[in-house]
C-alpha positions as CSV (number, residue, x, y, z in Angstrom):
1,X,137.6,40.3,64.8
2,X,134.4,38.8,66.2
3,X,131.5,39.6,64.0
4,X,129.3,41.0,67.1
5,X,131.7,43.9,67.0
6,X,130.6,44.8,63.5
7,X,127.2,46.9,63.5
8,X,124.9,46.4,60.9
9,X,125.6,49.5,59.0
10,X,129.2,48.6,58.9
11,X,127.9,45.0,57.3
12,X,125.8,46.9,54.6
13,X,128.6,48.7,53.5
14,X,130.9,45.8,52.9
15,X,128.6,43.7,51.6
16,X,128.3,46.5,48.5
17,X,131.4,46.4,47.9
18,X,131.3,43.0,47.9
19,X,128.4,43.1,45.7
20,X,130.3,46.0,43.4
21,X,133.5,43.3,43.1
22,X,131.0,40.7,41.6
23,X,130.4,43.1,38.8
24,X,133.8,42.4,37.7
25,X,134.0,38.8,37.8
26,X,135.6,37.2,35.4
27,X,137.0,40.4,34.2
28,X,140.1,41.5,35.8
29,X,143.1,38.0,35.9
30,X,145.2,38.0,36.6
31,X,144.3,40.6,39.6
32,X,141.6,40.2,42.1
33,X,137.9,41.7,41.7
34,X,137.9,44.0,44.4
35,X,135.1,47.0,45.5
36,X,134.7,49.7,47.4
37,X,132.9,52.3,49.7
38,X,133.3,55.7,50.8
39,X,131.4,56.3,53.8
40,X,131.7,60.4,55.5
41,X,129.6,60.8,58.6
42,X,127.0,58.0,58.0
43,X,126.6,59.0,54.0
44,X,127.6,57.1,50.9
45,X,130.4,59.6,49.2
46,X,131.8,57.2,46.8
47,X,132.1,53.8,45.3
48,X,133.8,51.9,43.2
49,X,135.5,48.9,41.5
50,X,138.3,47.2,39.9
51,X,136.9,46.6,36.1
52,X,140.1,45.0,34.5
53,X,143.9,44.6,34.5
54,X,145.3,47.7,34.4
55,X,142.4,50.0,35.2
56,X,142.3,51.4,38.1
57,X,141.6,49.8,41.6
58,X,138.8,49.9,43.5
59,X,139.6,52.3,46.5
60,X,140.9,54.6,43.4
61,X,137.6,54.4,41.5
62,X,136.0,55.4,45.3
63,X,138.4,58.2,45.9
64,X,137.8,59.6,42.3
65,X,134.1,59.9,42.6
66,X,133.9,61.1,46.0
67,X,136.6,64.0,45.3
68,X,137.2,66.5,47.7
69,X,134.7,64.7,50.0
70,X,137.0,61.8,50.7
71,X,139.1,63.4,53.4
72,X,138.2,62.5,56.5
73,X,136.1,59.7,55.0
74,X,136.0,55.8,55.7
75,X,137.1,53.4,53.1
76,X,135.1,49.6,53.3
77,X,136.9,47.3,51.3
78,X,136.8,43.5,50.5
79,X,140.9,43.5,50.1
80,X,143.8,45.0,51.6
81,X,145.5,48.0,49.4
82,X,147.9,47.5,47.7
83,X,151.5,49.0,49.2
84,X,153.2,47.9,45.6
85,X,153.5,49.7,42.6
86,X,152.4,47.1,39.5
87,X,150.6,48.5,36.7
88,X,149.2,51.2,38.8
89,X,150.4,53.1,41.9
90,X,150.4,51.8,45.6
91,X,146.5,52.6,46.7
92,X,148.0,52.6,50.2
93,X,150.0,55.9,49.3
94,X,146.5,57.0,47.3
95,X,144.3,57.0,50.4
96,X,147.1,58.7,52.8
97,X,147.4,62.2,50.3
98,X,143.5,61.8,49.9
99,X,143.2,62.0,54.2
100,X,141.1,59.0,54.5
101,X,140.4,58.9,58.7
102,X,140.4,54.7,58.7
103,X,139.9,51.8,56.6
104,X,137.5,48.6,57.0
105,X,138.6,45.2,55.2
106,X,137.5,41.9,54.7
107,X,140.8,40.6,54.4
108,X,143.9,41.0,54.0
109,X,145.8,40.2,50.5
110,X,147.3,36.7,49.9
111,X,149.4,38.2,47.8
112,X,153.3,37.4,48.8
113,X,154.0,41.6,47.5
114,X,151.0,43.1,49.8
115,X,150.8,40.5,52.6
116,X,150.0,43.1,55.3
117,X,152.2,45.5,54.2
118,X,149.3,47.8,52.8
119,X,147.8,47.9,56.4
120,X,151.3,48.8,57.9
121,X,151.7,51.9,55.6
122,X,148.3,52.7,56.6
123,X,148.8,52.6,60.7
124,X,151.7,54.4,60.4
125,X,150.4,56.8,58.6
126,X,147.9,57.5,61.3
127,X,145.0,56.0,60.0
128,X,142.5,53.8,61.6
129,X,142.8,50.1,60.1
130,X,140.1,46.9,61.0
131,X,140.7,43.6,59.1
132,X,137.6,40.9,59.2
133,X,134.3,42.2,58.8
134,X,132.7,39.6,56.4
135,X,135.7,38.2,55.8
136,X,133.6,34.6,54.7
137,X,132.1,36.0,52.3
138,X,135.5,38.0,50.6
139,X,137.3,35.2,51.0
140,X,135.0,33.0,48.8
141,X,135.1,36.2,46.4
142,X,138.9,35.5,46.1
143,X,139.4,31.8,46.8
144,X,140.5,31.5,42.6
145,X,142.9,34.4,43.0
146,X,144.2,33.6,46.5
147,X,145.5,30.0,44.8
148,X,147.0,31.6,41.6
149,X,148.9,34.1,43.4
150,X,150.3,31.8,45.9
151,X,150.7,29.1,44.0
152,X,151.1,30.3,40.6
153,X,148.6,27.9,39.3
154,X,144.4,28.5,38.6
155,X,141.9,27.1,40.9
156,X,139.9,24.3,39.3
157,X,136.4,23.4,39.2
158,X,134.7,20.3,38.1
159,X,131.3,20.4,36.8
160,X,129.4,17.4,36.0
161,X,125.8,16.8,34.6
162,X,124.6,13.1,35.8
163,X,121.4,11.3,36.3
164,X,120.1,10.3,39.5
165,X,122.4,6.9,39.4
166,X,125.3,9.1,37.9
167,X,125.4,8.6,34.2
168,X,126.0,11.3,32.0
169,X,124.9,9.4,28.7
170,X,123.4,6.7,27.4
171,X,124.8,3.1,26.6
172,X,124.8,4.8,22.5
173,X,126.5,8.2,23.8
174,X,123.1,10.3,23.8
175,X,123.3,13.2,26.5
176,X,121.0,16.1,25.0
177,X,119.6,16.5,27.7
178,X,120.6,15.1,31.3
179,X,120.1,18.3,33.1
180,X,117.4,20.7,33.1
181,X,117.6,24.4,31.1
182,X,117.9,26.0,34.8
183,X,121.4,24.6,35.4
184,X,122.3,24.9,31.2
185,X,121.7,28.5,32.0
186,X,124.0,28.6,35.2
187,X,126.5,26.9,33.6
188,X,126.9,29.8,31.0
189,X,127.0,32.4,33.7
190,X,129.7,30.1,35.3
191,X,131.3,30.3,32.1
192,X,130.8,33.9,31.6
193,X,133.0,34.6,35.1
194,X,135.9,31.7,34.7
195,X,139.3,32.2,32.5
196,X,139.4,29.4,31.0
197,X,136.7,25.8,30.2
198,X,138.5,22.1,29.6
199,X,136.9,19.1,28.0
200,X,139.0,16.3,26.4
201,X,138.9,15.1,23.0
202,X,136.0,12.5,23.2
203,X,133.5,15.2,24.4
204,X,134.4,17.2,21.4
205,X,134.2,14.7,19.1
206,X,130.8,13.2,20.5
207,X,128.9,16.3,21.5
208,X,130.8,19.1,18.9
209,X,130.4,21.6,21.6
210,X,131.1,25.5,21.1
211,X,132.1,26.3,24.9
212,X,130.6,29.8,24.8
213,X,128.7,31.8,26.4
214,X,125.8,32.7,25.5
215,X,124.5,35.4,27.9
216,X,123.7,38.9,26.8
217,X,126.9,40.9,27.5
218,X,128.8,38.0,28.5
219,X,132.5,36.9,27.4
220,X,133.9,33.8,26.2
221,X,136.3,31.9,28.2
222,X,139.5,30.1,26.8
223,X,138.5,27.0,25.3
224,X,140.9,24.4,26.2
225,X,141.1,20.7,24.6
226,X,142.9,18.2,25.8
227,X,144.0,16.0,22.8
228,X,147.2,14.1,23.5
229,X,147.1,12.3,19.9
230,X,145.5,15.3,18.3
231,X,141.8,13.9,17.3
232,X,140.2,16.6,17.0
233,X,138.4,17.1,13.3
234,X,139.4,20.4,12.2
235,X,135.3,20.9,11.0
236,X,134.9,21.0,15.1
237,X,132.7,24.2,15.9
238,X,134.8,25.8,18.6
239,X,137.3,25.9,15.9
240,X,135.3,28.4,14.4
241,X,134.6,30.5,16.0
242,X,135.2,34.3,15.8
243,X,137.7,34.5,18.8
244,X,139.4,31.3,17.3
245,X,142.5,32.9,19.5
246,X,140.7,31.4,22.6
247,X,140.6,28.2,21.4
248,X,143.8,26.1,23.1
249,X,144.6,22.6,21.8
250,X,146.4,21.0,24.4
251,X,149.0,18.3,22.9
252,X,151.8,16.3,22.9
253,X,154.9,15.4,21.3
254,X,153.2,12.9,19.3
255,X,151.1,14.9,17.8
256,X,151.5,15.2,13.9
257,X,153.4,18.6,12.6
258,X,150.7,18.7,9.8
259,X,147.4,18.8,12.0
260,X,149.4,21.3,13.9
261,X,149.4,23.2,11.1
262,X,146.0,23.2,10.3
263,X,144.8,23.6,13.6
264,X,146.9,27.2,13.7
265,X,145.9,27.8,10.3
266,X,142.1,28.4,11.9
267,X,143.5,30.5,14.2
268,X,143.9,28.2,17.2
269,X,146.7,27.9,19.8
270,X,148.5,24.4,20.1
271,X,150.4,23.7,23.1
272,X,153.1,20.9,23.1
273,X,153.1,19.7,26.4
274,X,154.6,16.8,28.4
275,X,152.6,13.8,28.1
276,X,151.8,11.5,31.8
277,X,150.4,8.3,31.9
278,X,149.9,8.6,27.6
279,X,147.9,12.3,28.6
280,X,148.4,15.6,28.5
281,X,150.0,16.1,32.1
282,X,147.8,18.5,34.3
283,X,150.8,20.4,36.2
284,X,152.4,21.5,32.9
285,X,149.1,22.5,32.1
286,X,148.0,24.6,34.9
287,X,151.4,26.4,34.9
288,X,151.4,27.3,31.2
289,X,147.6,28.3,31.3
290,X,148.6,30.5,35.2
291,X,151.6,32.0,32.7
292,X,149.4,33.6,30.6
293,X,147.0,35.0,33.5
294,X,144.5,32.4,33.4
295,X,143.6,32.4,37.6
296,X,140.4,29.9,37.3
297,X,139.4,27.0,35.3
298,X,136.1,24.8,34.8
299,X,136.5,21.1,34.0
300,X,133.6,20.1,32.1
301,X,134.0,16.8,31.3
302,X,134.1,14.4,30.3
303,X,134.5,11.0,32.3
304,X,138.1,10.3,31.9
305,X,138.8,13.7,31.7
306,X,137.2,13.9,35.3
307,X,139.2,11.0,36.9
308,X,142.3,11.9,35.4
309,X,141.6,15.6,37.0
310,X,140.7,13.7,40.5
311,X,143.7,11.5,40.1
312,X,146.2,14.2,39.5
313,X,144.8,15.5,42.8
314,X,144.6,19.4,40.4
315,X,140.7,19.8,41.5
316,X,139.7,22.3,44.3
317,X,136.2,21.8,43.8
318,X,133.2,19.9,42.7
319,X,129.9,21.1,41.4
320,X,128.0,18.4,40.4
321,X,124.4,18.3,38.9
322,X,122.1,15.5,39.4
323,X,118.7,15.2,37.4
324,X,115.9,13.4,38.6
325,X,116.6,11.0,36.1
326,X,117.7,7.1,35.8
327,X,119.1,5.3,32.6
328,X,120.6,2.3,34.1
329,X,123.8,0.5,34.4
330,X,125.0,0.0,30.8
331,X,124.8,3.7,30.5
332,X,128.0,5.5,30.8
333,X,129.4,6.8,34.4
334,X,130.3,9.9,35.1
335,X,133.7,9.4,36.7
336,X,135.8,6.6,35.2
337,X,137.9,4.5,37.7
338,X,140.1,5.9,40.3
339,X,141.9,2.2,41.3
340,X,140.2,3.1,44.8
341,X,140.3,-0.7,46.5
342,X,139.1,0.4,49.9
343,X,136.5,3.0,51.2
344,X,139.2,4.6,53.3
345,X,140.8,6.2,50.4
346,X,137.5,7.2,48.6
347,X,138.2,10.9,47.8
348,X,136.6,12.9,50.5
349,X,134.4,16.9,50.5
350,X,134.6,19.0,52.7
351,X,132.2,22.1,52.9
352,X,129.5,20.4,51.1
353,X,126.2,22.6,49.9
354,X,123.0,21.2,48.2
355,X,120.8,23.4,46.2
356,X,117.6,22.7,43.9
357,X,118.4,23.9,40.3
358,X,115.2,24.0,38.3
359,X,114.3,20.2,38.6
360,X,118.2,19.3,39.1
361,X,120.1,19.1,42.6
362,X,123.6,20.8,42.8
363,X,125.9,19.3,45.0
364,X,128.8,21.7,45.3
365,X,132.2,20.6,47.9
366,X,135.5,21.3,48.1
367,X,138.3,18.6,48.2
């Protein structure tokens, strides 16, 4: 539906329930963050949203705080109901006993089990349904969960901090600090809303990191490590951490039985995994890491981590930071090489945005 048939009332509401999904973020895989308003002759009778897996959803959040008052109501929603019983009840069958008159979506669900079919329970039921208002912006809300449940495997980010001629260290290895505390601190709210944050080996071993984060009120992602020959000291910090449980060693069959050992002993999970081109293989990866509800993933490095990630064609976006910086060609690149003879093949973005962060310039694209 063309957005000119929307009034501006009608885009307020959606775009607080968009704004009450946010709150979620990062909280509810393997589901979708979802929110919603209650709207009964021009007034605000309810809201709500879907905090976590198993909780309740959105529309039954709304319902629940607007009570009796819902009947006759309109529901604006960023997502199709559900018309499926899962872990909770059909909100479909929820909204029909509660009377709601009609029902206002950005979208409807991806999912394979909904697909349309909670809008069909609704119309026949006798109740108003319109699909598209800001659909843009609930569609970017759910671009990580529309991939995992249609293709059963996370949608992945890489993130890269370079100079202004694309290094990300120094000839000696020094990277402390490329980019500027403004994009340190976005990174950690990126961190706070993603499932799970890769690095390989060689950035743990140079740079020690913890892969936190370190917001107030924030949560930890999975830590993953890819580590086909099992490098990794076992004095490594994000091995001690206090949710050691979130810390994945990704491996191979090479890998020795007695640093296996050890690295469980600290409380960390090791994965054996099928080994490509003397990796860890990517697809095996992503499957494993969809299989245990994992819907989004941050690459963060580093540079052969990043070009194996491009190579395996597993990225669905970039976000890249450039400081105004320049440390010359014997530094170290961000990318190593792709094997890319001729410009035709160079990898191409689509949707590209450019934003100042602090001092820093994010490029953000999709491939």
């Amino acid at each position: 539906m063309a957005e000119s048939r929307w009034s501006e009332q009608e885009r307020r509401y959606l775009r607080m329930a968009c704004r009450l999904a946010r709150k979620a973020a990062g909280r509810t895989s393997p589901n979708p963050i979802v929110g919603a308003v209650l709207v009964r002759a021009g007034k605000i009778i309810g809201t709500g949203y879907h905090r976590k897996a198993g909780a309740d959803h959105a529309e039954i959040v709304a319902l629940k705080d607007a009570g009796a008052r819902a009947k006759g109501a309109t529901l604006y929603i960023t997502l199709e109901p559900c018309s499926h019983f899962g872990r909770t009840p059909p909100c479909a069958d929820a909204l029909i006993r509660a009377g709601i008159k009609a029902v206002v979506a950005g979208m409807s669900d991806p999912n394979p089990r909904v697909a349309g079919r909670g809008f069909t329970k609704l119309r026949r039921a006798g109740i108003t349904v319109r699909v598209g208002l800001c659909e843009a912006e609930c569609r970017k809300l759910l671009e990580a969960f529309a991939k995992f449940v249609t293709r059963r495997v996370p949608f992945v980010t890489l993130k890269l901090a370079a100079t202004l001629d694309g290094k990300i260290a120094t000839a000696s290895g020094d990277s402390h600090w490329i980019s500027g505390e403004e994009s340190r601190a976005l990174v950690h709210r990126w961190r706070n809303v993603m499932d799970a944050v890769v690095v390989g080996a060689a950035t743990v071993r140079a740079d020690d990191p913890r892969l936190t984060c370190r917001l107030a009120g924030g949560r930890n992602p999975y830590r993953v490590v890819l580590d086909s020959g099992l490098r990794i000291p076992l004095t490594a910090q994000l091995l001690r951490l206090k949710d050691s449980e979130k810390t994945i060693v990704a491996t191979t069959a090479k890998a020795s039985a007695a640093k296996i050992r050890a690295l469980e002993a600290l409380g960390a999970q090791v994965w054996r995994l099928p080994a490509r081109d003397k990796r860890v293989a990517w697809r095996p990866l992503l499957k494993k890491l969809a299989a245990q509800g994992i819907v989004s993933v941050l690459i963060e490095g580093g540079a052969a981590v990043a070009a194996s990630a491009l190579k395996n064609n597993i990225v669905d976006k970039v976000a890249f930071f450039y400081a105004p910086k320049i440390i010359g060609g014997d530094a170290r690149v961000m990318i190593d090489g792709l094997a890319i003879g001729q410009m035709a093949r160079a990898i191409p973005l689509k949707k590209l945005k450019v934003r100042k962060s602090g001092n820093d310039i994010l490029v953000t694209g999709y491939l």
